[in-house]
C-alpha positions in Angstrom: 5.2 13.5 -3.7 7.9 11.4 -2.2 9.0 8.6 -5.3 11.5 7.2 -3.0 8.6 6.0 -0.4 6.4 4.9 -3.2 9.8 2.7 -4.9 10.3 1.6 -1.0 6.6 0.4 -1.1 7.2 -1.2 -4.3 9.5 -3.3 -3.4 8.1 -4.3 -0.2 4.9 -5.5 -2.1 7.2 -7.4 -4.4 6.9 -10.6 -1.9 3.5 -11.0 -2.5 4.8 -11.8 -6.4 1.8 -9.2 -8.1 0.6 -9.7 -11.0 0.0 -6.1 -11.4 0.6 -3.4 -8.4 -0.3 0.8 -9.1 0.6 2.8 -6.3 -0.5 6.1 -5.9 0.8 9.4 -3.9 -2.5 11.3 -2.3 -0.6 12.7 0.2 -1.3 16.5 -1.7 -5.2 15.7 -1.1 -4.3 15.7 2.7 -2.5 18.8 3.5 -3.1 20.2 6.8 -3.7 17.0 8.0 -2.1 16.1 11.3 -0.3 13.0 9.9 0.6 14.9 6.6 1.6 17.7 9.4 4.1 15.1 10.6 5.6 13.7 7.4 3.4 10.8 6.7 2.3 10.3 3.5 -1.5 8.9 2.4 -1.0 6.2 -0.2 -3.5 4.2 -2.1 -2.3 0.7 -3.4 -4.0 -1.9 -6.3 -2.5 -5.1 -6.1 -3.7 -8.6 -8.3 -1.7 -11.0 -6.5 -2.4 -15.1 -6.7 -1.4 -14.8 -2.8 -4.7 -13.4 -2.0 -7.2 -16.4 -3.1 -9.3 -17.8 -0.7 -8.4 -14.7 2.0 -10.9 -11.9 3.1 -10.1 -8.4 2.9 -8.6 -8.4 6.6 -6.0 -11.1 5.7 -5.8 -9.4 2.6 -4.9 -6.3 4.2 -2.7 -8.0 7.1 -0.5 -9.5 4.4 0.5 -6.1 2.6 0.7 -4.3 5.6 3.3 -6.8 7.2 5.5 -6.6 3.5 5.4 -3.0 4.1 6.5 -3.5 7.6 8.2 -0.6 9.4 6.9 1.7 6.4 4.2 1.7 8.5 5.2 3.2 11.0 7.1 6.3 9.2 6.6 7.2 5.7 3.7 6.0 5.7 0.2 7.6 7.6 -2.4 6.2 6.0 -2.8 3.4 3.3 -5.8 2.6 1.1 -6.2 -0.6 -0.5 -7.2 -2.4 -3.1 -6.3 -5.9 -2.8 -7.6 -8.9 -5.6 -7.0 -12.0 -7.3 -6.4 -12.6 -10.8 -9.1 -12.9 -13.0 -11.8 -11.4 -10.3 -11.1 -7.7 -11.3 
């Protein structure tokens, strides 16, 4: 489980100003996998964030992917998410 990719994460999310953000490591449910194979990690996010009202799930998406930026690219292989607003979960 790699904490320093998940505190990384956490502070790239912090621009969208959550009001509550669980990540999770499931890159251990993955092994063999050719992006676990080449040090990715598979991630799952839930984020509550006021930023998200009014956007659908592919804006939703768009804006935590570009806060996590070049994560992306690297530490990260695959990332499941899910994104709300206050008071709809």
């Amino acid at each position: 489980m790699s904490s320093a990719t998940v505190e990384l994460l956490r502070q790239r999310l912090s621009v969208l100003q959550p009001a509550s953000l669980a990540i999770r490591d499931d890159s251990h449910l993955h092994a063999g996998h050719a992006g676990a194979r080449d040090g990715g990690g598979h991630y799952h996010v839930d984020i509550v964030a006021m930023v998200f009202a009014g956007k659908n799930t592919v804006a939703r998406h768009r804006l935590i992917y570009d806060a996590a930026g070049d994560l992306m690219r690297g530490p990260i292989h695959a990332l499941s998410i899910c994104a709300e607003v206050p008071g709809a979960v």
